[in-house]
C-alpha positions as CSV (number, residue, x, y, z in Angstrom):
1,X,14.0,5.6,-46.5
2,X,10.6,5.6,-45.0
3,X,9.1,3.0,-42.2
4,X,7.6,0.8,-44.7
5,X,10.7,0.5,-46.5
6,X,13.4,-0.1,-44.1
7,X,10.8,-2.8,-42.5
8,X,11.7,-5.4,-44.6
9,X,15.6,-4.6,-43.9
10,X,14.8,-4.9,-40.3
11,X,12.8,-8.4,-40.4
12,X,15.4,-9.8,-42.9
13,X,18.1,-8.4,-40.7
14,X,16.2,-10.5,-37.5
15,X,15.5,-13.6,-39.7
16,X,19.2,-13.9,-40.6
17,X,20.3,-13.8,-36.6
18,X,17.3,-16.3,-35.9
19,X,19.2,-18.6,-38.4
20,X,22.2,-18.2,-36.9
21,X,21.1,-18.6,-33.3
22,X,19.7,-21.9,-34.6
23,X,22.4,-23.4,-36.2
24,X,24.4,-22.7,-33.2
25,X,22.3,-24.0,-30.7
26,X,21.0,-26.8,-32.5
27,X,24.9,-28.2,-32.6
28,X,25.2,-27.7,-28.9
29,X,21.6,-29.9,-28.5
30,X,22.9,-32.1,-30.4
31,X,26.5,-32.4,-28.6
32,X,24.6,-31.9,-24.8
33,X,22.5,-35.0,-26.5
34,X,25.2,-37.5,-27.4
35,X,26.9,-36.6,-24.1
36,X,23.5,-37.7,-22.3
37,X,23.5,-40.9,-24.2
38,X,26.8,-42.1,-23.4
39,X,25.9,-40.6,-19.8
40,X,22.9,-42.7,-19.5
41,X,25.3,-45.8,-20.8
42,X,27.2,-45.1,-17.6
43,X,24.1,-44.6,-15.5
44,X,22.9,-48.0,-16.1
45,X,26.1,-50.2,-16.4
46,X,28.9,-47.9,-13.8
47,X,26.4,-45.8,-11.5
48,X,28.5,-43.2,-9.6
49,X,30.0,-40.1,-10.8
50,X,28.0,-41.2,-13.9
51,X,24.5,-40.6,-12.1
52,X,25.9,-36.5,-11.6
53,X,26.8,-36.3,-15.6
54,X,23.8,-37.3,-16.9
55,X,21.7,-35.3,-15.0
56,X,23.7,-32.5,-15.3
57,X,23.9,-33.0,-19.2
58,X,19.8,-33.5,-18.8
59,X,20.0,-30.0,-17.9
60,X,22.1,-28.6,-20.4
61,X,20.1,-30.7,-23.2
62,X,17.1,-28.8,-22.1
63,X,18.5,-25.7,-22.0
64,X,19.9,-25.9,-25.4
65,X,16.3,-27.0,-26.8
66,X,14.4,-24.2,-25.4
67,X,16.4,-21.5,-28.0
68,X,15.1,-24.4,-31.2
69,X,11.6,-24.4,-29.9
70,X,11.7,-20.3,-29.6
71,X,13.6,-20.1,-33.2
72,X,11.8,-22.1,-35.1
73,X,8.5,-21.0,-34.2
74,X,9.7,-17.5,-34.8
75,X,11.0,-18.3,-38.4
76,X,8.9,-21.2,-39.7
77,X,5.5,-21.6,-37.7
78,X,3.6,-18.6,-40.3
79,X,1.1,-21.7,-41.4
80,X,-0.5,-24.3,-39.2
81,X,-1.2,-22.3,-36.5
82,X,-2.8,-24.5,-33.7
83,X,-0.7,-27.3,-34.6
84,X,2.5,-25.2,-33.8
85,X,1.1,-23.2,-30.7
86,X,0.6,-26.8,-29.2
87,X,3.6,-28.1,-30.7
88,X,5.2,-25.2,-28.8
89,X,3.7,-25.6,-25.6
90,X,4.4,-29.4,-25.5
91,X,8.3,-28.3,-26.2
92,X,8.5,-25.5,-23.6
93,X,6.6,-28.1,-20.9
94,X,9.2,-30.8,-22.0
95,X,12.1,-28.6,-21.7
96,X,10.7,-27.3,-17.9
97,X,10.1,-31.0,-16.9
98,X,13.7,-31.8,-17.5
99,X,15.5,-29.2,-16.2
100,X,13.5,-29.0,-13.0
101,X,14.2,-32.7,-12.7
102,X,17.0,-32.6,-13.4
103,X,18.1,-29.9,-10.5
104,X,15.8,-32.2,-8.5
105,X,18.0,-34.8,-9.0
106,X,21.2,-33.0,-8.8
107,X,20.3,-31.4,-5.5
108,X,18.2,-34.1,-3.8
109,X,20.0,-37.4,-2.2
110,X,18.3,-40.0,-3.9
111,X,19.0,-43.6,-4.5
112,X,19.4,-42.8,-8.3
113,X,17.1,-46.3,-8.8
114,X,16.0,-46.7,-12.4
115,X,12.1,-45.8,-11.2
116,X,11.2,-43.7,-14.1
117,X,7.2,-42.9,-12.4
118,X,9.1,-41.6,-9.1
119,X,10.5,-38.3,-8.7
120,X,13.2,-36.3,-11.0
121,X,13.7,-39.2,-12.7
122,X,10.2,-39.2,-13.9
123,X,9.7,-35.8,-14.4
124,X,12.8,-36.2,-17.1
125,X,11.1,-39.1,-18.8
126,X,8.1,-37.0,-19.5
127,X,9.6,-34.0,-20.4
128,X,11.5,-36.0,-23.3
129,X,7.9,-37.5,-23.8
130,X,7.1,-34.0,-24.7
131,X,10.0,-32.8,-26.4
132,X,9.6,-35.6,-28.9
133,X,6.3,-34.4,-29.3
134,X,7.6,-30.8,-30.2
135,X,10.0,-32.6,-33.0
136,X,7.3,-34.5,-34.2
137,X,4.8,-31.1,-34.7
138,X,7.6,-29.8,-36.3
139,X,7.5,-32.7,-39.1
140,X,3.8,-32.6,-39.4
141,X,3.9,-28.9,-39.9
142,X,7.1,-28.7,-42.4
143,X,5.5,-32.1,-44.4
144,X,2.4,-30.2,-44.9
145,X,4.0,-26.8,-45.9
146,X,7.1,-27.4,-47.6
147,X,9.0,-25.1,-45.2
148,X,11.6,-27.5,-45.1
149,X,13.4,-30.2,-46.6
150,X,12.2,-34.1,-47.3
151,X,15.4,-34.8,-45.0
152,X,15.2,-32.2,-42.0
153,X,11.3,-32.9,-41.9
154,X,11.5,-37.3,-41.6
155,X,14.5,-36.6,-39.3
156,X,12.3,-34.3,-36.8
157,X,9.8,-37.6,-36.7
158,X,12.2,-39.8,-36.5
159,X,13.7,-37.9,-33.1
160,X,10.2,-37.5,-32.1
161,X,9.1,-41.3,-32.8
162,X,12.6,-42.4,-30.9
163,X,11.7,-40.5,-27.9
164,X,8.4,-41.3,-27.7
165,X,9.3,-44.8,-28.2
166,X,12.2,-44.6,-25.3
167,X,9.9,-42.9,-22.8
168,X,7.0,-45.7,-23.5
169,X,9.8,-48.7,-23.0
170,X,11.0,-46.8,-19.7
171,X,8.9,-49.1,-17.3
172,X,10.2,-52.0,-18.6
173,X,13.5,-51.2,-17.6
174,X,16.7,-49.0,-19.3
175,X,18.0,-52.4,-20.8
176,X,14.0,-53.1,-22.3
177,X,14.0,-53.2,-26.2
178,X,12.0,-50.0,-26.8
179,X,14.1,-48.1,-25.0
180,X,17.1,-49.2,-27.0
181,X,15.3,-48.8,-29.8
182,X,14.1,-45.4,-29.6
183,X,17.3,-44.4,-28.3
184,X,19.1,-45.8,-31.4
185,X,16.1,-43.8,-33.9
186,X,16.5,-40.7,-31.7
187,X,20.1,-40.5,-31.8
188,X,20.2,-41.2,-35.8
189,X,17.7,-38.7,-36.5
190,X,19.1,-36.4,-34.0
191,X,22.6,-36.1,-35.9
192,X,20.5,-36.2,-39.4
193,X,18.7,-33.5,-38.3
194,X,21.4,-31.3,-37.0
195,X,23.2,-31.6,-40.0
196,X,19.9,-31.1,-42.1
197,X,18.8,-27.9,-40.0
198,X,22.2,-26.0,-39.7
199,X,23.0,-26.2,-43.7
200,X,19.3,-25.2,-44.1
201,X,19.7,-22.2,-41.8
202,X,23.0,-21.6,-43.8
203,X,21.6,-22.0,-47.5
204,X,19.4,-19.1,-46.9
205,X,21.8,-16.4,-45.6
């Protein structure tokens, strides 16, 4: 077999472990995300040992994005270039921004006050801010291609639109109605999406 003929072996070979690796760690962002919901539950209403989970789960949650953001930029960003290179960058940034506040937080003796503009706090509520933006390049990009499914690519903008929503309702207050809201659309499409992404990955083994 010459160089040109075992290439395509090789890329399909790579393409297949991509899908895997994303199926896997989508379901782990997606389990690191429910935990950080019913975290942030117990931030606002118990405090104490509740204030060390969630940011320790804000860490893991961005951990487990950064391998999405690689993945699917590897697999599915061949069209819409500039959209995904900034969709990218707005994901890795988001994913930075959390985890360093998030070891800010962990590491720091803070009050833990809800003051999402201050400190590790903040730095989390941005870096969601970006995240969501990442989700929602990913819609844009699959709508206008067809590289993935009707359901996969509204569930990416709805997790996008619920954390963007969340992040601009975070001065008001954890309790405010856009937070609640755009936690409630972020979690929905978060769960559609994993479900939507992994038998995607799956389907083209």
């Amino acid at each position: 077999m010459t160089t040109a003929e075992s290439a395509p072996v090789a890329n399909s070979s790579e393409s297949a472990t991509t899908r895997q690796r994303i199926r896997f760690w989508a379901l782990l962002a997606l389990t690191a995300f429910l935990g950080s919901i019913i975290a942030f539950v117990g931030f606002v209403t118990a405090g104490g040992v509740w204030f060390t989970i969630s940011d320790a789960l804000g860490l893991i949650q961005a951990i487990t994005i950064v391998p999405l953001i690689l993945g699917l930029d590897q697999l599915l960003n061949t069209e819409e270039t500039s959209l995904a290179r900034v969709g990218k960058w707005l994901g890795m940034t988001g994913c930075s921004l959390v985890g360093v506040g998030s070891i800010v937080l962990l590491t720091s003796d803070v009050s833990h006050q809800f003051v999402p503009a201050g400190g590790g706090l903040g730095m989390q509520f941005v870096g969601f801010g970006l995240i969501g933006g990442w989700f929602v390049a990913q819609g844009v990009i699959s709508r206008r291609t067809g590289l993935l499914g009707r359901r996969t690519t509204w569930s990416a903008l709805a997790v996008g639109a619920g954390f963007v929503i969340g992040i601009l309702g975070a001065p008001f207050g954890p309790e405010s109605i856009a937070t609640s809201l755009g936690g409630s659309i972020a979690l929905i499409g978060f769960i559609v999406w994993t479900i939507s992404i992994r038998s995607e990955m799956a389907a083209t083994d």
